[in-house]
C-alpha positions in Angstrom: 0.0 0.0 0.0 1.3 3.5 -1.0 1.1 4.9 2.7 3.1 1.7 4.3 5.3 2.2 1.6 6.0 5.6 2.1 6.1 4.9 6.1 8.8 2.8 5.2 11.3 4.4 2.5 10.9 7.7 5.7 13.0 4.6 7.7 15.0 3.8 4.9 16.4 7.6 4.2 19.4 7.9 6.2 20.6 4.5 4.5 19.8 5.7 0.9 21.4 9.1 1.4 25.0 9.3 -0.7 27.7 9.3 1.2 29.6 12.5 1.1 33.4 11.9 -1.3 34.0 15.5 -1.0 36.5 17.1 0.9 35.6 19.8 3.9 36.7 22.8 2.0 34.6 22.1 -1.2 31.6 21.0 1.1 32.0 24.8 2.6 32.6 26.2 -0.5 29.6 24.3 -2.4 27.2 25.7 0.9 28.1 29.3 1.0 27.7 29.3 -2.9 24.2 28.4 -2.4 23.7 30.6 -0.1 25.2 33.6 -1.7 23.1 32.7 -5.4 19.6 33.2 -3.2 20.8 35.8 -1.1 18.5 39.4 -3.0 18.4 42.6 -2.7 15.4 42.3 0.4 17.5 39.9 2.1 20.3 42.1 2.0 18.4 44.7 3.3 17.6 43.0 6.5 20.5 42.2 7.0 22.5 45.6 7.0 19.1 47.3 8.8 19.3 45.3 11.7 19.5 46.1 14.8 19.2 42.7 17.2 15.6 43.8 18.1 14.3 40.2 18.2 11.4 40.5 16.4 12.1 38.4 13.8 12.6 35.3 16.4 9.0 36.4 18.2 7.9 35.8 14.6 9.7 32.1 14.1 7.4 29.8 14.6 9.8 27.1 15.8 11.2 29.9 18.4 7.9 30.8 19.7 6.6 26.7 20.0 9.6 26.2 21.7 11.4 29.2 23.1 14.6 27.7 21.9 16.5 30.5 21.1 18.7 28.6 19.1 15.7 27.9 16.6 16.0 31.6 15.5 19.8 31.8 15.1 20.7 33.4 11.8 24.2 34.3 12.9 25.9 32.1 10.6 24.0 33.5 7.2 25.2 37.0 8.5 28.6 35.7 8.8 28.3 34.5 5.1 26.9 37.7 3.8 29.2 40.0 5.4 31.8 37.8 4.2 30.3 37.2 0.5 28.7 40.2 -0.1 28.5 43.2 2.1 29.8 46.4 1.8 33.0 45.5 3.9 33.0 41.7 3.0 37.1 42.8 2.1 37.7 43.7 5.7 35.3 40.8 7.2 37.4 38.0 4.9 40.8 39.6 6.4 39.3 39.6 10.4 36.1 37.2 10.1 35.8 33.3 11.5 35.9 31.5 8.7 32.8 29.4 8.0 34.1 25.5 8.8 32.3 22.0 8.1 31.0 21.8 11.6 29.3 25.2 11.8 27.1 23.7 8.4 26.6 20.5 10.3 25.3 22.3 13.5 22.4 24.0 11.4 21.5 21.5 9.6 20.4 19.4 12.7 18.7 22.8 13.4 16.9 22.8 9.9 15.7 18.6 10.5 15.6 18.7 14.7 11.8 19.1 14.3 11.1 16.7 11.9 11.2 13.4 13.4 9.0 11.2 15.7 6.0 12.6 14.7 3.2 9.8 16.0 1.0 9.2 13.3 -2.1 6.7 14.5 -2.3 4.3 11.7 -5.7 2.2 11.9 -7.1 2.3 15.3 -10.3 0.7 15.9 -12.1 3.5 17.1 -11.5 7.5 16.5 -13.1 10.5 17.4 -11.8 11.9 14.0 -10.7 10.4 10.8 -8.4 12.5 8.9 -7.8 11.8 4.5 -5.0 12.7 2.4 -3.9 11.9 -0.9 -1.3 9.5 -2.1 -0.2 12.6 -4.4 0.8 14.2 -1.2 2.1 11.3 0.8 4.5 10.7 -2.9 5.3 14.3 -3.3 4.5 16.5 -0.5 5.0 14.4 3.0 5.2 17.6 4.7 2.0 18.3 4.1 1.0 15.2 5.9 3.6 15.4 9.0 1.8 18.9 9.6 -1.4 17.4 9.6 -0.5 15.3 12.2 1.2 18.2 14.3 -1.6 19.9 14.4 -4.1 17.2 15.2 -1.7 15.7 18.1 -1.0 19.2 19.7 -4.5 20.0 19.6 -5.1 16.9 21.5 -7.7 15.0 18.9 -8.4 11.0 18.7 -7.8 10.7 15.2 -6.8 7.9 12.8 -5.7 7.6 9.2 -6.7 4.2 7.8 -4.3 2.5 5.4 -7.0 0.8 3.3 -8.7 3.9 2.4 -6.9 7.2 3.3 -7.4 8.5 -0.5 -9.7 11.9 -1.0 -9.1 12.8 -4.0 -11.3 11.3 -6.9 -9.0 10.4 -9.5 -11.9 9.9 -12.1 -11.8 14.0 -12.4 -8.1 13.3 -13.6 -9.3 11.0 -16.5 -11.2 13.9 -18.3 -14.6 11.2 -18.1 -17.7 12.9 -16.4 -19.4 9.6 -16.7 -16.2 7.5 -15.2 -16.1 10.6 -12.6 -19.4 10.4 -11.2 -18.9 6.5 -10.8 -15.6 6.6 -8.9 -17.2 9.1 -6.8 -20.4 7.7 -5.4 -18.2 4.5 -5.3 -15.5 6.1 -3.3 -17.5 7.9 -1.3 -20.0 5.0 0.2 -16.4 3.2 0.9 -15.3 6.0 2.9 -18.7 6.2 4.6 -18.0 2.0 5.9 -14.7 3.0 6.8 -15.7 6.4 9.3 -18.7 4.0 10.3 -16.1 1.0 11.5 -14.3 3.5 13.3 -17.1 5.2 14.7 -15.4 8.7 14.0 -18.5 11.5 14.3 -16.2 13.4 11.9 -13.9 13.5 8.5 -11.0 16.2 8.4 -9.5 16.5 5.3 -6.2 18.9 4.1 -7.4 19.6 0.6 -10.1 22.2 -0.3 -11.4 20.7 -3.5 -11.5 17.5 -1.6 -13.5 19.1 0.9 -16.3 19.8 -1.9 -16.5 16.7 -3.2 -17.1 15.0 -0.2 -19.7 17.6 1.0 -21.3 16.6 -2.4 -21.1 13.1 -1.5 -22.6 13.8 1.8 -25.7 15.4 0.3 -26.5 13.2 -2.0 -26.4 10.0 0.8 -27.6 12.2 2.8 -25.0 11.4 5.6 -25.0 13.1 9.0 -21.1 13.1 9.5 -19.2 16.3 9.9 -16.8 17.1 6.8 -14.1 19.5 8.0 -11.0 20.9 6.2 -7.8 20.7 8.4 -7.9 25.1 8.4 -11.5 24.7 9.7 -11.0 22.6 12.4 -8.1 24.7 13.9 -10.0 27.8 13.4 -12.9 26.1 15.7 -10.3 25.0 18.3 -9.1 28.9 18.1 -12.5 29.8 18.6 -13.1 28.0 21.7 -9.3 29.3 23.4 -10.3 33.0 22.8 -14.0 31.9 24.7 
């Protein structure tokens, strides 16, 4: 199944990645290269108008969830710009640290420290909430679904995705057949309806708007009683009830 599948090749990643031929210096030089190419003119004007007010790390999401003042660190990329491409980059290169292998390495456990062990309940037997995605996004965009699941777990939900039928999307739209589409739909739909049923969730959350729509079609025309939510929906309920 796609979604065991994918659960499985996330294991298999830190195996799979190359491993790294290149020397430390062309590693550095390779990073900062990078760096420099999508540094603009806006992000150069941050940089040189700053003034360590720390707004910018009350605006970090990972800062304020946290507090961890090392999630809004951006000392390093200054060190590259005023080195690269500031005004005095000449004097910085003659008195600046030089940018080293292990200062890269230290941010990038930054950039994936949040990333793992994420629980995702896979088929439970009852749920007060089942959530759908797509196997386009589980294939393309896992993100997508790992911030689902942040936002259902911090919120505190009993949800579920089920492996045998976690698909919203109706992929008869995609075949360009209005005939073949309305059969796939009313097909996929009164599947889904068995699978919420067996889990006796009172509610479906789904991440995708057009999704959304088609299932609120669905639930009209079998005249279903189940609440179809998207994901923006449901945390904009649960802000609802924390300003009350």
């Amino acid at each position: 199944m796609i979604y065991q599948g994918f659960a499985e090749k996330i294991q298999q990643l830190p195996a799979m990645a190359p491993k790294v031929e290149l020397p430390a210096d062309e590693r550095v030089r390779r990073a900062v290269t990078t760096l420099v190419n999508d540094t603009h003119a806006d992000e150069a004007v941050w940089l040189e108008t700053c003034v360590h007010c720390g707004q910018c790390a009350h605006a970090c999401h990972y800062f304020t969830q946290t507090q961890e003042p090392k999630y809004a660190k951006i000392e390093l990329y200054r060190r590259i710009y005023k080195r690269e491409l500031g005004p005095f980059r000449w004097l910085y290169k003659l008195l600046g640290k030089s940018i080293t292998v292990q200062d890269l390495e230290e941010m990038q456990e930054l950039v994936y420290d949040s990333e793992y062990r994420v629980a995702v309940p896979l088929d439970k037997e009852q749920a007060e909430v089942l959530v759908l995605t797509s196997a386009v996004d589980i294939v393309m965009n896992g993100n997508g679904l790992l911030a689902t699941a942040k936002v259902m777990n911090h919120l505190g939900i009993d949800w579920t995705i089920c492996s045998e039928g976690f698909e919203s999307a109706n992929f008869g739209l995609l075949s360009g057949n209005m005939e073949l589409l309305g059969q796939l739909a009313d097909k996929a739909f009164k599947l889904k309806i068995e699978q919420v049923d067996a889990t006796g969730a009172e509610s479906v959350v789904v991440s995708c708007a057009s999704c959304r729509l088609n299932f609120e079609a669905g639930r009209a025309n079998n005249h279903w009683d189940k609440t179809v939510d998207s994901l923006v929906e449901l945390v904009a309920e649960q802000l609802g009830d924390f300003q009350k």
